[in-house]
C-alpha positions in Angstrom: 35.2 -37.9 -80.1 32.1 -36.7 -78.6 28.8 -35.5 -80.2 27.9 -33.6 -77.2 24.9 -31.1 -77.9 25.0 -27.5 -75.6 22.3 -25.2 -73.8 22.8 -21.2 -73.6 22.4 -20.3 -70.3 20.8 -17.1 -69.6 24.8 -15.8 -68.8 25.6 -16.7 -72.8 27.6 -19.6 -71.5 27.0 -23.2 -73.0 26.7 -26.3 -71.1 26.7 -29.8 -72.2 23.0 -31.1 -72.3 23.6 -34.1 -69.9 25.4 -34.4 -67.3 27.4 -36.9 -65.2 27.5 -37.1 -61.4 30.4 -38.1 -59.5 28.6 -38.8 -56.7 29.7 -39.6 -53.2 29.1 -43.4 -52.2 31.1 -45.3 -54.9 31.2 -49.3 -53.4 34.8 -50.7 -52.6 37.7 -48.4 -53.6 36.3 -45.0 -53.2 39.3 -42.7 -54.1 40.0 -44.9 -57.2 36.2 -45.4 -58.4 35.7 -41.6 -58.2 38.4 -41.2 -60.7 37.6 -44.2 -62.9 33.9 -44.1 -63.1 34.0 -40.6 -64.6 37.0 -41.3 -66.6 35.3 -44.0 -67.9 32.1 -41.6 -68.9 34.0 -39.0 -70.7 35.5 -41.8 -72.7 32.0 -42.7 -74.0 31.3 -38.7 -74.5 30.3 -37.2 -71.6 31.4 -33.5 -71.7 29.9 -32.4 -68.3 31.2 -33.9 -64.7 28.9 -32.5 -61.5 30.8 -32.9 -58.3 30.4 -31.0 -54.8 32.4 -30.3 -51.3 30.1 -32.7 -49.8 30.5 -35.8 -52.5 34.5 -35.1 -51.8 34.9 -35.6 -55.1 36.5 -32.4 -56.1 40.1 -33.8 -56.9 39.1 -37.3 -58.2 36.9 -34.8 -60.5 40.0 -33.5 -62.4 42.1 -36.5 -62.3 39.4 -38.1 -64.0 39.6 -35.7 -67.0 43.5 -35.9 -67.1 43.2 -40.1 -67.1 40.3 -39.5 -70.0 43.1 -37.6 -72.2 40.8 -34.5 -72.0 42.4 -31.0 -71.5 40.5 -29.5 -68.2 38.8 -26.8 -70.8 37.3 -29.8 -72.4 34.9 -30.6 -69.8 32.1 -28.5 -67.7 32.9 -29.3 -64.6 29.8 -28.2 -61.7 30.9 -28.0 -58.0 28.6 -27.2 -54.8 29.2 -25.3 -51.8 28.1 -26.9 -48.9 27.3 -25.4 -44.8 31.1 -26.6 -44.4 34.3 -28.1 -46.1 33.9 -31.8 -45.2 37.2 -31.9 -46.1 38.6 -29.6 -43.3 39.2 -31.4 -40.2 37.1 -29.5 -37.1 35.7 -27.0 -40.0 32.4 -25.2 -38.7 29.3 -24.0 -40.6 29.9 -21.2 -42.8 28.0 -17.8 -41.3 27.2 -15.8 -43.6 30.4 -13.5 -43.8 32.5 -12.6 -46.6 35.8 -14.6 -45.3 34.4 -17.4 -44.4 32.4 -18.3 -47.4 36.2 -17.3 -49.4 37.6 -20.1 -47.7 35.0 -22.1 -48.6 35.2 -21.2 -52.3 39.2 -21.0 -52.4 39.0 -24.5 -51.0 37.6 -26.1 -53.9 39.0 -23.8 -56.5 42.0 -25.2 -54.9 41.2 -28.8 -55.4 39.9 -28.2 -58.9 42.6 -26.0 -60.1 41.2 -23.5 -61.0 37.7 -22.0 -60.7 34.9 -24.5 -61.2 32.6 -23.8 -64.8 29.7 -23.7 -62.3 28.9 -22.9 -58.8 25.9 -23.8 -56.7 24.4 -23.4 -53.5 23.9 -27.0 -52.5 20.6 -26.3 -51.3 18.6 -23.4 -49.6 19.7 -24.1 -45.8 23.2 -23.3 -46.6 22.7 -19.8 -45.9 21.5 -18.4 -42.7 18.0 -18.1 -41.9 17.3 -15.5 -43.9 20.4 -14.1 -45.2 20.0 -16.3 -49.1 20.1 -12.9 -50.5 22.9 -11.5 -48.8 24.6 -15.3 -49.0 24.6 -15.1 -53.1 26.2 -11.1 -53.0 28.9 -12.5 -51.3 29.1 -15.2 -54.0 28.7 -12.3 -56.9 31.3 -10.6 -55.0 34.0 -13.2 -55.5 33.2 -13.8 -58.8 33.4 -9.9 -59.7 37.1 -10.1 -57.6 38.3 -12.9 -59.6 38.2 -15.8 -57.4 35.0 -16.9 -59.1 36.4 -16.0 -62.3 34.4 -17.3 -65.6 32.1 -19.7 -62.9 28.6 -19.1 -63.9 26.3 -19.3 -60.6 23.5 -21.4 -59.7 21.4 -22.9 -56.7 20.2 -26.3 -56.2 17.1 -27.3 -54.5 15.7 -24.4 -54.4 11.5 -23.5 -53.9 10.2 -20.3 -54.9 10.6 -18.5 -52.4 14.2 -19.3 -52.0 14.5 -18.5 -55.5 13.1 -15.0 -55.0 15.2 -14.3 -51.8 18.0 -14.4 -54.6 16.2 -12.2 -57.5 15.3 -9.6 -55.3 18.7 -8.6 -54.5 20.7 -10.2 -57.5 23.3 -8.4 -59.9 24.3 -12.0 -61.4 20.7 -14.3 -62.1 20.8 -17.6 -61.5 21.5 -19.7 -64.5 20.0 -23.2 -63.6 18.5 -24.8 -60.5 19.7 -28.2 -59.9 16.4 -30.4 -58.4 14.8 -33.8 -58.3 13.2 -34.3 -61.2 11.3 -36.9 -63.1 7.5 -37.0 -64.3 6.0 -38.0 -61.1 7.2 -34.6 -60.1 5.2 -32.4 -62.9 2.4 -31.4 -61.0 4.2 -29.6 -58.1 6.7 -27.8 -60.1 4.7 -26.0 -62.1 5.1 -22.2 -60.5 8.5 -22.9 -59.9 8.9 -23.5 -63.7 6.8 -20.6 -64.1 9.2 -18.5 -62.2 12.3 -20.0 -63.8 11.2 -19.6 -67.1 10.3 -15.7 -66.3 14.2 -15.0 -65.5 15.8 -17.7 -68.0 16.8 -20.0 -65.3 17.3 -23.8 -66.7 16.3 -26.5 -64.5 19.3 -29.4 -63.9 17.5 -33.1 -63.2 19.4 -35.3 -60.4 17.1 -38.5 -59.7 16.1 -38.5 -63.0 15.7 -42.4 -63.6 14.3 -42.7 -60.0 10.5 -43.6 -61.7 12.8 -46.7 -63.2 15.1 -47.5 -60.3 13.4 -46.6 -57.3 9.4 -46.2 -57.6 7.9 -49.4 -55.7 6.6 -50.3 -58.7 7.1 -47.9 -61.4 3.9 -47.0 -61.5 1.8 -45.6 -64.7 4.7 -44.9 -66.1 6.1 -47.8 -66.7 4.4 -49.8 -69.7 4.5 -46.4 -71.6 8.5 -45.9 -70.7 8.2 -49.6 -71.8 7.0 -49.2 -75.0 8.7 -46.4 -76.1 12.4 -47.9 -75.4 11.1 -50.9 -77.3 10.1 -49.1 -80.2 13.4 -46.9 -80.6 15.3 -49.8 -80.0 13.9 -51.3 -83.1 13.8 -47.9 -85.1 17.9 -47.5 -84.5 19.3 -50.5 -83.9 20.5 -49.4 -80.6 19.7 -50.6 -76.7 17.5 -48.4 -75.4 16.0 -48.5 -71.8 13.6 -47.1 -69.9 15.9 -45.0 -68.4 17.3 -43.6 -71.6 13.7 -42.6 -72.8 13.8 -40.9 -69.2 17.0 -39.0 -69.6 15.6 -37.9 -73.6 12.4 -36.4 -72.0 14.5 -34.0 -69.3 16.6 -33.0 -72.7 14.2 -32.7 -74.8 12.2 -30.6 -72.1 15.3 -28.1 -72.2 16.2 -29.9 -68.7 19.8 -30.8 -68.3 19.5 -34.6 -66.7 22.4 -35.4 -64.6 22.4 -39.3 -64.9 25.2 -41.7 -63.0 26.1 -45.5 -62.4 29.1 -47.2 -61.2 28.5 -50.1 -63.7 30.3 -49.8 -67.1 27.3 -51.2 -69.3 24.8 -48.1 -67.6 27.0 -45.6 -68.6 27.5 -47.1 -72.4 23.6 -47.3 -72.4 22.8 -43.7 -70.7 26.1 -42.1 -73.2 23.9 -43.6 -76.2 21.4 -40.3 -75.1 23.9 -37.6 -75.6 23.4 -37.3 -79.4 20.5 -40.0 -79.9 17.6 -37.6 -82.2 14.6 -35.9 -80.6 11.3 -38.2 -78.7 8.3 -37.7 -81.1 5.8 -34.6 -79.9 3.5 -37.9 -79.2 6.0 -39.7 -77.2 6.9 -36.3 -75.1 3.1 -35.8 -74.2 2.1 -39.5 -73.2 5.4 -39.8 -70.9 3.9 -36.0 -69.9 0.4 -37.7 -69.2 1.3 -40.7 -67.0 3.7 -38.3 -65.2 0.6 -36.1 -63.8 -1.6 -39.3 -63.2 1.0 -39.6 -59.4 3.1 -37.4 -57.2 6.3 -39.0 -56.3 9.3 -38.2 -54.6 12.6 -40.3 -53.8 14.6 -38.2 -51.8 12.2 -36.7 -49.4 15.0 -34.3 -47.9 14.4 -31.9 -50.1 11.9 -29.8 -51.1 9.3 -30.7 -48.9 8.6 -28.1 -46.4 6.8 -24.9 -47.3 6.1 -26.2 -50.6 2.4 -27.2 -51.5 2.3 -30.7 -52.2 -0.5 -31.9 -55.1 -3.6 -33.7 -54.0 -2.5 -37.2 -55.9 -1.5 -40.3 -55.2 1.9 -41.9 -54.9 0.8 -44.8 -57.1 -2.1 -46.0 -59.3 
């Protein structure tokens, strides 16, 4: 049985808290470990599985949930929609055109089954030059028509002004934005929370134990991550990390973390988050603290051009 805890989006739907990823790049037996790694996570309580046409994940999304025992309307499941269908031999980039991006859509909605629970635009250069605006009608469109029908729409990667390409023309708002995000990232998000926060969009977390996992050195965030996990540890009995305490902060923020691992004993340890009580007000402002001492990205792909990096260092 799961404990799960939900957020309203701004559409009245509600989402599980934390998410899982089934990520593309699963080690030896890829078809296998992208049903079994998830399957594995909804047995320890996960209620919310984030795939995408790019991870090609889609079906080993859904098989995942019927080897967990789970009815499909048990579990949020996220999809993407990426500049093609990797999964369509000699497939082209999607132009911006009504047909096109409904064979795009029907592709996955095919693979899932049905229509995903959420649908994002994998990130801002999916669309034409231009054309975000007109890209998400077409999107609207399809969910007004049925195809879409019950999927709540999102973006993922998105800067400001990719976000306000979309609110300018929208009839359906955005209900989340699914970025990098960790402290190290505090200080350059700020008007894009601003913005968010102004139209009720929820901010999604991938990369969120990346200050744990793939800073050089951790940096100043490290002995207080440190010292928290030890101290709830103690308080209930349970293994806490420093990536737990990570994946508490993004909740407790009202930031849906989507956390993954191939390796059972991470996803037992991350699953002990999904009902674990509040961080202390204290706790939330230290980890808040050593966050804006850096700014520090892991995936540099994204979210780099056109968008005002802060005067900081990468490490102190």
């Amino acid at each position: 049985m799961s404990n799960t805890t939900y957020i309203t989006l701004n559409d009245g739907k509600k989402i599980p808290s934390i998410g899982f990823g089934n990520m593309h790049g699963w080690e030896n037996g890829y078809t296998q470990k992208a049903e079994d790694v998830p399957a594995f996570a909804l047995k320890q309580g996960f209620r919310h599985l984030d795939t995408a046409q790019i991870y090609k994940t889609e079906e080993e999304t859904v098989n995942a949930i019927k080897a967990a025992g789970l009815d499909r309307r048990d579990v949020w499941v996220t999809s993407k929609i990426w500049k093609n269908d990797p999964r369509v031999e000699n497939d082209t980039d999607i132009p911006t055109d009504p047909s096109a991006i409904r064979k795009s859509v029907e592709s996955t909605v095919s693979r899932l089954g049905g229509p995903p629970d959420l649908w994002l635009i994998h990130n801002p250069y999916i669309p034409e030059s231009g054309k975000i605006g007109e890209f998400w009608k077409i999107l609207e469109d399809l969910v007004e028509d049925g195809t879409l029908r019950g999927t709540s729409l999102g973006v993922s990667n998105f800067r400001p002004q990719d976000l306000k390409e979309v609110l300018e023309v929208c009839r359906i708002k955005p209900v989340v934005n699914q970025l990098e995000f960790h402290p190290y990232l505090l200080a350059q998000m700020d008007d894009l929370f601003a913005l968010q926060a102004e139209h009720g969009i929820i901010t999604q977390s991938y990369g969120t134990l990346s200050p744990v996992v793939r800073h050089p050195t951790g940096g100043p965030l490290k002995p207080v991550l440190t010292r928290i996990a030890e101290k709830l540890s103690k308080q209930s009995g349970k293994d806490i990390d420093e990536g737990v305490v990570l994946i508490l902060w993004n909740r407790d923020k009202g930031i849906i973390p989507i956390t993954t691992s191939a390796k059972e004993e991470n996803i037992k340890k991350a699953a002990v988050a999904i009902d674990f009580p509040k961080l202390s007000e204290e706790d939330m402002k230290e980890i808040e603290e050593a966050g804006r001492k850096i700014h520090w990205r892991a995936q540099d792909e994204h979210m780099t051009k056109d968008f005002p990096v802060p005067d900081l260092p990468s490490d102190i």
